[in-house]
N, C-alpha and C positions, 0 to 999 in steps of 0.2 A: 420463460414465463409460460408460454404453452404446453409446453412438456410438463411443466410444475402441473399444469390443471388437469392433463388429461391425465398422470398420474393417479390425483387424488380423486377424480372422478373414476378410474376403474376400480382402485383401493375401497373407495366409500359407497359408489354406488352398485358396482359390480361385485363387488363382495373378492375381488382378487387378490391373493395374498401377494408378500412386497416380492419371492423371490418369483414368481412368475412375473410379473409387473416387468421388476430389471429384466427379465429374459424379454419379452413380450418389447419394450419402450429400446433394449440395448443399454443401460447404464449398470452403475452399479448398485448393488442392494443399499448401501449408506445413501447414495443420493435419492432413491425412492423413501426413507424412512428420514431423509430431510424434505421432501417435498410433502409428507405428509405431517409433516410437526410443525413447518412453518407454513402460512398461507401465500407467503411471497419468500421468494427465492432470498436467504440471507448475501449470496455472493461472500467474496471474499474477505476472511477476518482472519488478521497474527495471532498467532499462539503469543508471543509478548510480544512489547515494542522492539524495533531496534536500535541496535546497537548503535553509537557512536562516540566512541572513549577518548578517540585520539583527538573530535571538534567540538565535545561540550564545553572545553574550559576556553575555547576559541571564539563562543557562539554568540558572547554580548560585546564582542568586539566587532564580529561583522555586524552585528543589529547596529551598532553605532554607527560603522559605516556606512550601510542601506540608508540608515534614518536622515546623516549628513546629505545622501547624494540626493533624497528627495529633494530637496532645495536647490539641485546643482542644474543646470542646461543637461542635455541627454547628453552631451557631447562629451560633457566631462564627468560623465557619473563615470564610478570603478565598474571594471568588467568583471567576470568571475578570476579570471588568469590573473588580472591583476591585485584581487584581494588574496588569491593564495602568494602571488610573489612579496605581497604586505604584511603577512601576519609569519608568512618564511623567513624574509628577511628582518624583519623589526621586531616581531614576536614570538620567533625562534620554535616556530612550529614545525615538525620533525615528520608530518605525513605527506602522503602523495598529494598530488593533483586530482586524484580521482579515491575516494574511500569504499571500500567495496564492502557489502551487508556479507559477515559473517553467517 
């Protein structure tokens, strides 16, 4: 956030152009000519959402389970392990344990 200022501060007030700036601050020219287009740092944003093909059609079955265990003692809500060994073995679901973003 302070790099974002002192950017736009030499940019605006100093009259500095962006690739002296990036040489001048150390970054890159796209990120001075985001620091000067947004007033606050946007941070990180996906090109699209991701992916998840092998747990969409899986997705209102765990919601049903989460929704059930709200009701349940801690002790006996489902753990994660246990909802993939549930929807593996009864729902015949064919992915890992762990889904990794393509």
């Amino acid at each position: 956030m302070k790099l974002s200022k002192r950017i736009r501060w030499a940019c605006h007030i100093e009259n500095m152009n962006i690739r002296k700036a990036a040489r001048v601050f150390g970054v890159h020219r796209r990120t001075v000519r985001k620091s000067l287009q947004y007033s606050v740092p946007p941070g990180y944003r996906r090109s699209r959402p991701s992916k998840r093909p092998e747990l969409d059609e899986f997705a209102r079955i765990i919601d049903r389970t989460l929704e059930s265990d709200g009701h349940s003692p801690k002790k006996h809500r489902h753990t994660v392990k246990r909802i993939f060994e549930r929807l593996r073995d009864e729902y015949g679901f064919s992915g890992g344990y762990t889904i990794k973003d393509h």
